[in-house]
C-alpha positions in Angstrom: 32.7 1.0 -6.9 31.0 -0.3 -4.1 28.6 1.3 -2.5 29.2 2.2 1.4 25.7 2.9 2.4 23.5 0.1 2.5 20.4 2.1 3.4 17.8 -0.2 2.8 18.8 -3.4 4.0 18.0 -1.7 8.0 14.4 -0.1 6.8 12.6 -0.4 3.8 13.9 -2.0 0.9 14.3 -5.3 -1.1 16.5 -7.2 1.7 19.4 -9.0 -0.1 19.4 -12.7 0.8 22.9 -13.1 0.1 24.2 -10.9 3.5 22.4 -10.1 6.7 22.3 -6.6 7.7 20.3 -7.1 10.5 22.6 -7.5 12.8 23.0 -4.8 15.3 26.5 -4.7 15.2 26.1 -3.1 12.1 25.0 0.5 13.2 25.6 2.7 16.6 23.2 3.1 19.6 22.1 6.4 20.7 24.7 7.1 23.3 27.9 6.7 20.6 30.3 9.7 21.0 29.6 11.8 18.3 33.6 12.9 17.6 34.0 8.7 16.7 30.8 8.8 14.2 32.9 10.3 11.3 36.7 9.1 12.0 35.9 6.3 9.2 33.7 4.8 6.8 32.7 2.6 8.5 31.5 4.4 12.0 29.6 7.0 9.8 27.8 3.9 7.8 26.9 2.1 11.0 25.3 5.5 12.0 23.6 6.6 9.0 22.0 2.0 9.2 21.3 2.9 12.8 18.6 5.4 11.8 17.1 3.8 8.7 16.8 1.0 11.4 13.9 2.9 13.6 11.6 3.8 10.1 8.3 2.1 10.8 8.1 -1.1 7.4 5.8 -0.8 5.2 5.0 -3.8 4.3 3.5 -4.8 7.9 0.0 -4.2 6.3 -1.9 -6.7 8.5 -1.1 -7.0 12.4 1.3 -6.5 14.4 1.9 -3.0 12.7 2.8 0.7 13.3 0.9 1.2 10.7 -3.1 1.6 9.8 -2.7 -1.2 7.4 -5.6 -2.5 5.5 -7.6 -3.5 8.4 -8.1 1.0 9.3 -10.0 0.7 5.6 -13.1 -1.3 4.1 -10.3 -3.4 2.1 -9.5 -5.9 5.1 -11.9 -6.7 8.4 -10.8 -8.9 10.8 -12.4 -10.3 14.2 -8.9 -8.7 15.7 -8.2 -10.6 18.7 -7.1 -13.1 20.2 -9.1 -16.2 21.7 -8.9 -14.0 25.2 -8.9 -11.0 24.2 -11.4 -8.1 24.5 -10.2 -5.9 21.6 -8.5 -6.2 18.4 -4.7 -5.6 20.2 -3.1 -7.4 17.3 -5.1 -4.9 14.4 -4.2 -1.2 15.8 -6.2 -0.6 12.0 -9.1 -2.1 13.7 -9.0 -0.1 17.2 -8.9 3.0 15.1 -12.2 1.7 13.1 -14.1 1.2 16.5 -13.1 4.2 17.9 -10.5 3.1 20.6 -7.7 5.1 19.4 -6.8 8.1 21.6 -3.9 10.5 21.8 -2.8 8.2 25.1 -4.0 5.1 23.6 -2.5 4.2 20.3 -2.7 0.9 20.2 -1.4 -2.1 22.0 1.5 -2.2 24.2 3.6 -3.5 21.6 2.5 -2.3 18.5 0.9 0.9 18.1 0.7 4.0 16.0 2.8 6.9 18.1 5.6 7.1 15.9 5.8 10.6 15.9 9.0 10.8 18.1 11.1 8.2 16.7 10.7 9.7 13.0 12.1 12.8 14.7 14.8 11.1 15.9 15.7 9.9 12.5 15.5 13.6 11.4 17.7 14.6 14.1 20.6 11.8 13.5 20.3 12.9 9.8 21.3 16.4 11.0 23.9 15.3 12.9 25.4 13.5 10.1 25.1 16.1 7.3 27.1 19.0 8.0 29.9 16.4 9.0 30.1 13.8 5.7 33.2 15.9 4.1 35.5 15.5 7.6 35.3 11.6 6.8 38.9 11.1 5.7 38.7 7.4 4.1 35.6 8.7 1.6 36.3 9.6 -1.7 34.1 12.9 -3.5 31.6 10.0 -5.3 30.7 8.3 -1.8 30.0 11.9 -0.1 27.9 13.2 -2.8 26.5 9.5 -3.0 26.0 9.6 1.4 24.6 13.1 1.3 21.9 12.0 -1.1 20.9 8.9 0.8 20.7 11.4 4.0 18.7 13.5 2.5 16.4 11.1 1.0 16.5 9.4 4.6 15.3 12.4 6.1 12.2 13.1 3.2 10.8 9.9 3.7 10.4 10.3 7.8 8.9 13.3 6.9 6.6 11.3 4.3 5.7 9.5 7.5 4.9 12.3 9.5 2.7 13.9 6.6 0.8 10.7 5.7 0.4 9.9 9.3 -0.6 13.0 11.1 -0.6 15.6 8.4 1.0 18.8 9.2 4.4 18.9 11.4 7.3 20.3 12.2 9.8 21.7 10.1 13.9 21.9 11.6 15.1 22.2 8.5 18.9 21.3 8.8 18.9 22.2 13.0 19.9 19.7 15.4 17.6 19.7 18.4 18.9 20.1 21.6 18.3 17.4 24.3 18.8 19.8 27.1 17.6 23.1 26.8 15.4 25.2 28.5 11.6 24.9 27.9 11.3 28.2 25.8 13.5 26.5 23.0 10.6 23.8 22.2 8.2 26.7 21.8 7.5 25.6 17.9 5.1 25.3 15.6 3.3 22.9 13.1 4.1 24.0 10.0 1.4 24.0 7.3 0.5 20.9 5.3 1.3 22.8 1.8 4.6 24.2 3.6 5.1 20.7 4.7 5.0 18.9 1.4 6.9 21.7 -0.7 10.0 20.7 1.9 10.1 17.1 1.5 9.2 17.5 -2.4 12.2 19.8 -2.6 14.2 17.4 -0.4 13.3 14.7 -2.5 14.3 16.6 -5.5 17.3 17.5 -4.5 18.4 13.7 -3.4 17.4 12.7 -6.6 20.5 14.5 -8.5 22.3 12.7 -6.6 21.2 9.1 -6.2 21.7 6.1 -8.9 19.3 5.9 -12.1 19.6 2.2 -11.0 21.5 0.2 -8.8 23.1 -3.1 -9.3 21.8 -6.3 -8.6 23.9 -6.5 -5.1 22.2 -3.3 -3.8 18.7 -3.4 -5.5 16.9 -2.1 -2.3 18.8 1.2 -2.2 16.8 4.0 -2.9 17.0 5.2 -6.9 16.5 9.0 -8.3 13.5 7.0 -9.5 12.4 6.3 -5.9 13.0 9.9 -5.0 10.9 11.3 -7.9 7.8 9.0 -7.7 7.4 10.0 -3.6 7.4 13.0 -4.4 4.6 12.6 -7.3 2.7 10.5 -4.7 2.9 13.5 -2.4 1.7 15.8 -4.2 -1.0 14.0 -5.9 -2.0 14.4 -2.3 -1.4 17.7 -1.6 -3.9 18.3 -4.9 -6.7 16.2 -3.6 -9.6 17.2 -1.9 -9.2 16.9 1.5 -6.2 18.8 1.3 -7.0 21.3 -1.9 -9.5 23.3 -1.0 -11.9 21.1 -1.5 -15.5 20.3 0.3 -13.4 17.5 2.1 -10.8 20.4 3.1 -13.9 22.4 4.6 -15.8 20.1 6.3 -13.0 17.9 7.7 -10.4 20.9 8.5 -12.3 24.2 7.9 -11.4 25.0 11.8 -8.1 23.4 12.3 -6.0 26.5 12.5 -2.9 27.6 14.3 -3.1 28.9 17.9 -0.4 31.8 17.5 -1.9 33.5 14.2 -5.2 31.4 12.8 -3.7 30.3 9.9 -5.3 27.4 8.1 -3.0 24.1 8.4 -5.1 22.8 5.6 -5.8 25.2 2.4 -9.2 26.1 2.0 -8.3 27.6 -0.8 -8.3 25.5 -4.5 -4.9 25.3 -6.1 -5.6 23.9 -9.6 -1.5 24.0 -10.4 -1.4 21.5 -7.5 -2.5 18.9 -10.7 -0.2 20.3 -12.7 2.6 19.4 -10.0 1.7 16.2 -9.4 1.4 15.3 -13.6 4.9 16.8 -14.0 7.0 14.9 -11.3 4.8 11.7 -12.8 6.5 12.3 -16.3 10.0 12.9 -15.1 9.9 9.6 -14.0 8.1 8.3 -17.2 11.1 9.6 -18.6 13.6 8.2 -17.8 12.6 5.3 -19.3 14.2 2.7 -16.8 10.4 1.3 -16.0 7.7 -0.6 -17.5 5.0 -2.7 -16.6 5.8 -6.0 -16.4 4.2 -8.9 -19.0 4.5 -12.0 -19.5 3.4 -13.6 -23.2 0.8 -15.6 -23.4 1.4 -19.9 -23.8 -0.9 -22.8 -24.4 -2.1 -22.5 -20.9 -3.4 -18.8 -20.8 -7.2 -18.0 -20.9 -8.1 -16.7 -24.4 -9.6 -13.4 -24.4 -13.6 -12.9 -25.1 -14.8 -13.4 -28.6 -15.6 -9.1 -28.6 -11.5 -8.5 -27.8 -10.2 -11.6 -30.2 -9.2 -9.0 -32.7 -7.0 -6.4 -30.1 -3.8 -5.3 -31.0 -1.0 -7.0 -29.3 0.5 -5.1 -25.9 0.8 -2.1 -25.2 -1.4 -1.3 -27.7 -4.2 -3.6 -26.5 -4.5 -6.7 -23.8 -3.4 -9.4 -26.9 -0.5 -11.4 -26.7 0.2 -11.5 -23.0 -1.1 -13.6 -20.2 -2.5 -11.4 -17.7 -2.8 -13.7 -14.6 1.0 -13.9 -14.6 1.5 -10.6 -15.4 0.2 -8.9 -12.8 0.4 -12.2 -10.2 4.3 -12.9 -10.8 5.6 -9.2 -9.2 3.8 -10.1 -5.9 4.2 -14.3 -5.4 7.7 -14.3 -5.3 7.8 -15.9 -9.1 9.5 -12.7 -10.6 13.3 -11.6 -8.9 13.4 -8.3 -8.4 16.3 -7.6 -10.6 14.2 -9.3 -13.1 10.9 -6.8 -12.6 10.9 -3.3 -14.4 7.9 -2.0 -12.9 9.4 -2.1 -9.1 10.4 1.4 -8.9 11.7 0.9 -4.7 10.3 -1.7 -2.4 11.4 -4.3 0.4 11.7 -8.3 0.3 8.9 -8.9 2.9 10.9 -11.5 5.0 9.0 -11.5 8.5 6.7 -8.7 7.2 4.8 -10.7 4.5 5.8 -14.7 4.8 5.3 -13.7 8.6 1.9 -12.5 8.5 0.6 -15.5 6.0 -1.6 -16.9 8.8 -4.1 -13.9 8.9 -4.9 -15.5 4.7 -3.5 -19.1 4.8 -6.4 -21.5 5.7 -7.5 -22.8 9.4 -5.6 -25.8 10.0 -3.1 -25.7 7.0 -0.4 -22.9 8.7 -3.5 -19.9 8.7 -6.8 -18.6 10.4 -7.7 -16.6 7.3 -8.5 -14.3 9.7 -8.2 -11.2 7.4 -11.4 -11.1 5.5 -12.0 -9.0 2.2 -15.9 -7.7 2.2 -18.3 -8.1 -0.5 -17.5 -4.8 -2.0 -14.3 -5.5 -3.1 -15.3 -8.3 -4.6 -18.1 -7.1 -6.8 -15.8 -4.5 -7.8 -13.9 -6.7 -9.9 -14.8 -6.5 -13.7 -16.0 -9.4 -15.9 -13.1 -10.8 -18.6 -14.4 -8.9 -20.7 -14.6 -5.6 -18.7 -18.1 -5.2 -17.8 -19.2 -4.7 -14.1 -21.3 -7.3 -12.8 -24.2 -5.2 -12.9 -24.3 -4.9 -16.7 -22.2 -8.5 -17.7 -22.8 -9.7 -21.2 -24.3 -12.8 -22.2 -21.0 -14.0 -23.0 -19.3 -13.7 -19.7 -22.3 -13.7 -17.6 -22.7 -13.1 -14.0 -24.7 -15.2 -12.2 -25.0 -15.2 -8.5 -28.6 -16.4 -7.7 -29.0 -19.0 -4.8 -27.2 -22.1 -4.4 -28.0 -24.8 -6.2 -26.3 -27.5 -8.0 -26.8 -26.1 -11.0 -25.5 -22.9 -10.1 -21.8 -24.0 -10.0 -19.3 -24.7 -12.9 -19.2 -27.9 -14.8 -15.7 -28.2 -15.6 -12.1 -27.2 -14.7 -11.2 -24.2 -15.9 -7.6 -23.6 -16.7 -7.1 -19.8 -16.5 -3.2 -19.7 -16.8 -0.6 -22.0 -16.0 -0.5 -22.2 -12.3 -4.3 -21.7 -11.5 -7.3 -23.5 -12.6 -10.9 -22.6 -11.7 -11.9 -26.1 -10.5 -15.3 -28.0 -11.4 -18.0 -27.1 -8.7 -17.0 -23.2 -7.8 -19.8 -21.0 -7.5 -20.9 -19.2 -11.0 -20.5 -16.1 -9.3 -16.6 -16.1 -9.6 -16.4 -17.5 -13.1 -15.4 -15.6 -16.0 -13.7 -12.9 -13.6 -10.7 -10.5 -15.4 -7.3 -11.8 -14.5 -6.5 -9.7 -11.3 -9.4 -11.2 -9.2 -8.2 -14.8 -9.5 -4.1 -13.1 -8.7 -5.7 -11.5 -5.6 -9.1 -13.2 -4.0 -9.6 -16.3 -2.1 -13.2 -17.7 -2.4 -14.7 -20.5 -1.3 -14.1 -23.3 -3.6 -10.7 -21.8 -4.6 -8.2 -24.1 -5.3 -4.9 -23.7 -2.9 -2.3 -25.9 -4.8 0.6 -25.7 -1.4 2.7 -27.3 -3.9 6.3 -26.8 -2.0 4.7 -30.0 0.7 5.6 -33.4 -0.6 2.4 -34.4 1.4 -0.1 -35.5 -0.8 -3.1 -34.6 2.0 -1.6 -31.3 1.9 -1.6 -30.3 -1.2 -4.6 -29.3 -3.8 -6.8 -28.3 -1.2 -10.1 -27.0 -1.8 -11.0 -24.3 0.7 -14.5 -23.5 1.8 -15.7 -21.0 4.7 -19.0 -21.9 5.6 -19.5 -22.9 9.5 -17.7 -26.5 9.9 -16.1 -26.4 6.7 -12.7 -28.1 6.7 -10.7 -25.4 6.4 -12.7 -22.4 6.9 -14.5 -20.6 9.6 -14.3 -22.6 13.1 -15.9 -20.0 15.3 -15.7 -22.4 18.4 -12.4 -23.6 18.6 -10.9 -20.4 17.4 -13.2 -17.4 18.6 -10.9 -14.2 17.8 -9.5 -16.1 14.3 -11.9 -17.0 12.1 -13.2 -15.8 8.5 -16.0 -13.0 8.6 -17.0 -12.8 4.3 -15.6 -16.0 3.0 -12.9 -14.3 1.2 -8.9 -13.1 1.7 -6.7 -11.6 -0.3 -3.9 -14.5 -1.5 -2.2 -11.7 -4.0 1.3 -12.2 -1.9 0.5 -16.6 -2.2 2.5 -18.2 -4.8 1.3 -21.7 -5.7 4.4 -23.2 -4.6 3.6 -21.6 -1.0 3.0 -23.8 2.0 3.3 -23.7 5.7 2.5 -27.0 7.0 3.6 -30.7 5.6 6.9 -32.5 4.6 9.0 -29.8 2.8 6.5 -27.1 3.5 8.4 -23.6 2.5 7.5 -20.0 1.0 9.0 -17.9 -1.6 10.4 -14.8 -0.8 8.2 -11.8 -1.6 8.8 -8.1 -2.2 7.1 -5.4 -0.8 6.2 -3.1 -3.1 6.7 0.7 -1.5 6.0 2.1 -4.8 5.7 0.2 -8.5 5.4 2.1 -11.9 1.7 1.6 -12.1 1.4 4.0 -9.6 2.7 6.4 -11.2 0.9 6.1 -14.8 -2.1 6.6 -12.1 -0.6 9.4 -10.7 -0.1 11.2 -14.0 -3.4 10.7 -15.2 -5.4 11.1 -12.6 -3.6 14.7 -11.9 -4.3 15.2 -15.7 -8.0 14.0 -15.3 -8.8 17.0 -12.7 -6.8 19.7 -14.4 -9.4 22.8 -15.0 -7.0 24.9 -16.5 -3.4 25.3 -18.1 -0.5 25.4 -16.2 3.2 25.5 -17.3 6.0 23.5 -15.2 9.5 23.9 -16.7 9.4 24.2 -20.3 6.1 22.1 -20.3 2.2 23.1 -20.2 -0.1 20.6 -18.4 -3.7 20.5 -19.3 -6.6 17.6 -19.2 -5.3 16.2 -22.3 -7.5 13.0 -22.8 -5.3 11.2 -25.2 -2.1 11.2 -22.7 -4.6 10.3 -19.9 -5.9 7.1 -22.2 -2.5 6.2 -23.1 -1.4 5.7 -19.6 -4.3 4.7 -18.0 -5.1 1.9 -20.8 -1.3 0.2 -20.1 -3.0 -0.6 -16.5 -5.9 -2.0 -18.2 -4.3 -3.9 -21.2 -1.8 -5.5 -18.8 -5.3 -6.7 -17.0 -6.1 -8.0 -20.3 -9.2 -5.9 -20.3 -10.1 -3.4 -22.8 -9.1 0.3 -22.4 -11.4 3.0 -21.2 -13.4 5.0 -24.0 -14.0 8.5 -25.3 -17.1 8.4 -23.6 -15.9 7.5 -20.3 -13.5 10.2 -20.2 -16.1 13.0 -21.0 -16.5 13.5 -17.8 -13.7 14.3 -15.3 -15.7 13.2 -12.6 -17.0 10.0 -14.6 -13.6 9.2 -15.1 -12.6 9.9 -11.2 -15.1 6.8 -10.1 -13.4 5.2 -12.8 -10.0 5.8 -11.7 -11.0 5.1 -7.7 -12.4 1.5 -9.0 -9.4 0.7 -10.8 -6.7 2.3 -7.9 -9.0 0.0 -5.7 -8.4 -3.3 -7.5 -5.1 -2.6 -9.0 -3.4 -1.9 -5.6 -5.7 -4.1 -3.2 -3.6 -4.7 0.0 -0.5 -2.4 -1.5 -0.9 0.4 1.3 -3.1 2.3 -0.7 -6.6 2.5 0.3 -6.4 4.0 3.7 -5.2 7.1 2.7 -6.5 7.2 -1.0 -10.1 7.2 0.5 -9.5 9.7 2.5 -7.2 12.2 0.7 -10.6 11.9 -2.4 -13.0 12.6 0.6 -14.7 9.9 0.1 -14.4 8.0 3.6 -17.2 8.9 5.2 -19.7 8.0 2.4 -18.3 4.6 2.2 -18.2 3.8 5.8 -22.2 4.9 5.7 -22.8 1.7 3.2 -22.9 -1.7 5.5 -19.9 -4.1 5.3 -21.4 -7.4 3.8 -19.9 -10.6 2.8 -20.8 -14.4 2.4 -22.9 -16.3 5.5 -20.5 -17.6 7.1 -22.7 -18.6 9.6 -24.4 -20.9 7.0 -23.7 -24.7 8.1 -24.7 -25.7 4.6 -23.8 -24.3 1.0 -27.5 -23.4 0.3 -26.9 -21.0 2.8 -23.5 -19.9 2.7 -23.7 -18.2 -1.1 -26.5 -14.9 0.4 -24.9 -12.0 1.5 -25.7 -11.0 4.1 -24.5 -7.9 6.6 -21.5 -9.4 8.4 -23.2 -9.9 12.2 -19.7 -9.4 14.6 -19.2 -7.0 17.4 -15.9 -5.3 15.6 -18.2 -4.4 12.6 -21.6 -3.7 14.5 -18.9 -1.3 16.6 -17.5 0.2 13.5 -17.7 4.0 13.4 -16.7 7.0 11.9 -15.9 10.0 12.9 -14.5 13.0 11.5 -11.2 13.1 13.9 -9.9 9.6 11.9 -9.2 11.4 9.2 -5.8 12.4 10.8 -3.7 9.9 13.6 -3.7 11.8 16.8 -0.5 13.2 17.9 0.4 11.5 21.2 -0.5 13.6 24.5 3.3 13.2 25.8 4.3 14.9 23.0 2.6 18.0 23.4 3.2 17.5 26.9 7.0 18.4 26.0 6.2 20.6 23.7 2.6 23.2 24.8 2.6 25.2 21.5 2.0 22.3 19.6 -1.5 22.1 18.3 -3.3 18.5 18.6 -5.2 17.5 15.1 -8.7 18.0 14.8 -11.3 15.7 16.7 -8.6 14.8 19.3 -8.3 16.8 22.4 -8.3 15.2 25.5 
């Protein structure tokens, strides 16, 4: 039967190339008459598209965004402005890092982070629409049930917006808010962040009876029970963290955030261990249903062998043998892998403008880029060794070596380390014998960009460098608000195919992901990892079980063809947390991730305490270039933090309308 709702095509699914359901024909303005919204299918569908229409997209995780994007975290820097400009107006991420977010200003004038009122909106349309599905006389009973789902789903994730965005809101429930009454009927409430997220779990729940284990081919962006359940896990995996549990984060950050009208704590102070125990069990419905896996790709002639010390690992998913990682983890993101084809994509949308659009802030200077969008230092040392080692304690057989430039301080050979990428002769020592995910997600200087769609032979194989004057890096003169600031970007989303300047220059289509099945083997054992007691959910007891914790942490590593963590490592729940962070970090770089993961662990403050360093890119030569050194530019030497940025700020014309409605901490005006 087909399906009449095509939720995700207006907000933020996989967008179907074969129709266009962007155009605004397809759903209702505001001012429709409400009695014409359910005389047919069609009126009701066009209204139900015309509010997915105003969610903000996740995947606009670089400029140009409603959202903090990776630029708000230390995963993505950027010099933030154009030529003219005076601040970062294309990086609202940025403004919030230097402190020139306020609860007036949010932003620039086009893109900024008030999106408080239009997720409302969506909230109310969805209220509108409920009570009113079963008067639509060309539905049958399966498209109803299947439409009230999708509403309600619809409605849980603008709440999901409102919670990871500002925290605690504003609960209507199922009422539909007047336009036009008088000012004592807007005298509500923020609701509390642990009332908050037991609604739109719920709501989620509830879609999820209702919703498609899986959807066909045709509609592969429409949200799943799958979807429904994992958002929820995600949520509260939050709701169990730190800053919101009870924890020191909770009591420094939001020990006097309280409501006006009774003092009542928006954030628990108070340490919910079962919180774990929540988060673990939603993880493991969705486990269960076994429609998902992580995706793998065997290993050929052309993948890197494994080091001599993991020769002898079982195959996959019992170890990192017989598989080539670079593909595995590289082909979800490029574009390589279809969606219908990838059974780790639990929900997420075809990137279109979102991702292929923002490929200048990574794409080199003068070849369709600026690679304005740096990754610092950090990130980059985070990345293990091939054989999973840090850098700090590398073996002799994959060594680290990072000491001045010289020429003997470079590779000797090409390097093939799977079929589409080869480490070329002459790259720095420093990013040899890196595991599989650094070469998937980091451009460094001496990378090798292969452009291979351009039939022009000076466009294609480049080798990038960033120093000052290099041919495609850094070129701080002509190009003062885009330029590199580390010598490094994140060319996860690149597929070697990918070009944007030269005869036949094209891109493959990417997917978003909104939320893949790694995530959740991290949710479920990182909720198992801080479990201090036993709690029972349904007919099952959750506890800090070590063995289910390694067995779905290891699939994460395996699939990295590393080696899986230890009995040692997992002693400790808080030796295993750093563990965890480090791998969420690198597993999920540029995935939407970071901003709120630091934060939600309470770790925020303590990293934005530690300088920002990358390469010189000031260096003119190479001898220079390969010292880090703390990145010298007014949008870091401005970077600050303060204890307010923990939360968005609710926009002063909203509590204008609306005087009982406390502001979030830090943000009073």
């Amino acid at each position: 039967m087909k399906k009449i709702f095509i939720f995700l095509t207006v907000c933020m699914s996989v967008w179907m190339t074969s129709c266009d359901y962007l155009n605004v024909d397809d759903y209702f303005e505001d001012t429709f008459k409400e009695d014409s919204i359910f005389a047919n299918k069609r009126n009701i569908q066009r209204y139900f598209n015309g509010a997915a229409a105003m969610l903000p997209v996740e995947g606009r995780i670089w400029q140009a965004s409603n959202v903090p994007g990776v630029t708000a975290t230390d995963e993505g820097i950027s010099c933030g402005s154009r030529p003219t400009g005076i601040f970062p107006m294309d990086f609202p991420g940025t403004l919030l890092t230097i402190d020139q977010i306020s609860s007036s200003v949010m932003g620039s004038f086009v893109y900024d982070l008030n999106i408080w009122p239009t997720l409302y909106k969506i909230i109310r349309k969805v209220n509108v629409l409920l009570p009113h599905i079963d008067e639509v006389p060309d539905m049958s009973a399966f498209d109803k049930i299947e439409l009230r789902s999708q509403a309600r789903f619809l409605r849980a994730y603008a709440y999901y917006w409102l919670i990871q965005s500002y925290g605690p809101c504003i609960l209507v429930g199922d009422e539909i808010l007047s336009t036009n009454a008088s000012p004592d009927y807007y005298a509500v409430e923020r609701n509390t962040f642990d009332e908050c997220v037991e609604y739109v779990c719920k709501e989620l729940e509830e879609a999820a009876n209702g919703l498609e284990l899986k959807q066909p081919n045709d509609l592969l962006g429409r949200p799943t029970k799958g979807a429904a359940l994992a958002l929820a896990a995600r949520l509260r995996l939050w709701a169990a963290s730190p800053l919101y549990n009870g924890g020191a984060a909770a009591r420094k950050y939001f020990g006097n955030f309280t409501r006006k009208s009774d003092g009542a704590n928006y954030i628990s102070q108070t340490y919910d261990d079962s919180k774990w125990a929540k988060a673990a069990a939603l993880a493991k419905r969705v486990m269960e249903l076994g429609v998902y896996s992580l995706y793998t790709v065997p290993a050929d002639q052309y993948t890197r062998p494994l080091p001599a010390e993991l020769q002898s690992a079982s195959n996959y998913p019992d170890g990192p043998g017989g598989i080539d990682p670079f593909k595995s983890y590289s082909d979800i993101f490029t574009g390589q892998l279809k969606d219908s084809q990838n059974p780790e994509l639990i929900w997420g949308r075809n990137g279109g403008g979102e991702l292929n659009g923002n490929f200048d802030d990574v794409f080199p200077t003068g070849l369709g880029g600026h690679s304005d969008v740096a990754v610092p230092q950090r990130i980059i040392d985070a990345y293990y060794m091939a054989d999973g080692r840090s850098i700090e304690n590398a073996s002799t057989a994959c060594p680290y070596e990072a000491r001045p430039y010289d020429n003997s301080c470079v590779v000797n050979t090409d390097e093939i380390i799977s079929e589409n990428y080869t480490l070329k002769n002459g790259t720095y020592k420093a990013y040899a014998n890196r595991e599989a995910r650094f070469y998937a997600s980091i451009g460094f200087s001496g990378c090798l960009w292969p452009f291979e769609s351009t039939t022009e032979s000076s466009k294609r194989n480049i080798i990038v460098k960033y120093h000052d004057g290099a041919d495609y890096g850094k070129n701080r003169a002509e190009q003062p608000g885009y330029y590199n600031l580390t010598g490094y970007v994140c060319k996860k989303y690149v597929h070697y195919r990918d070009a944007k300047v030269g005869e036949g220059a094209r891109t493959e289509t990417k997917t978003f992901p909104i939320i893949r099945y790694a995530e959740v083997l991290m949710i479920y054992a990182e909720a198992l990892n801080n479990l201090q007691g036993s709690h029972t959910i349904g007919s099952e007891t959750f506890t800090r079980d070590t063995e289910k914790i390694k067995k779905a942490f290891n699939l994460i590593r395996y699939r990295a063809g590393l080696p899986g963590v230890t009995d040692t490592q997992l002693a400790s729940a808080e030796t295993f947390n750093q563990i965890l962070q480090r791998e969420k970090m690198i597993e999920f770089i540029h995935e939407n991730h970071r901003y709120y993961d630091v934060r939600r662990w309470g770790i925020l403050e303590d990293l934005e305490k530690q300088p920002l360093t990358g390469m010189n890119v000031e260096a003119k030569e190479w001898t220079g270039f390969y010292a880090p050194v703390i990145i010298n530019h007014r949008i870091i030497r401005e970077r600050v933090f303060k204890p307010k940025m923990m939360l968005l700020p609710i926009h002063h014309d909203e509590l204008r309308k609306v005087p009982s409605l406390d502001q979030n901490p830090g943000w009073e005006e």
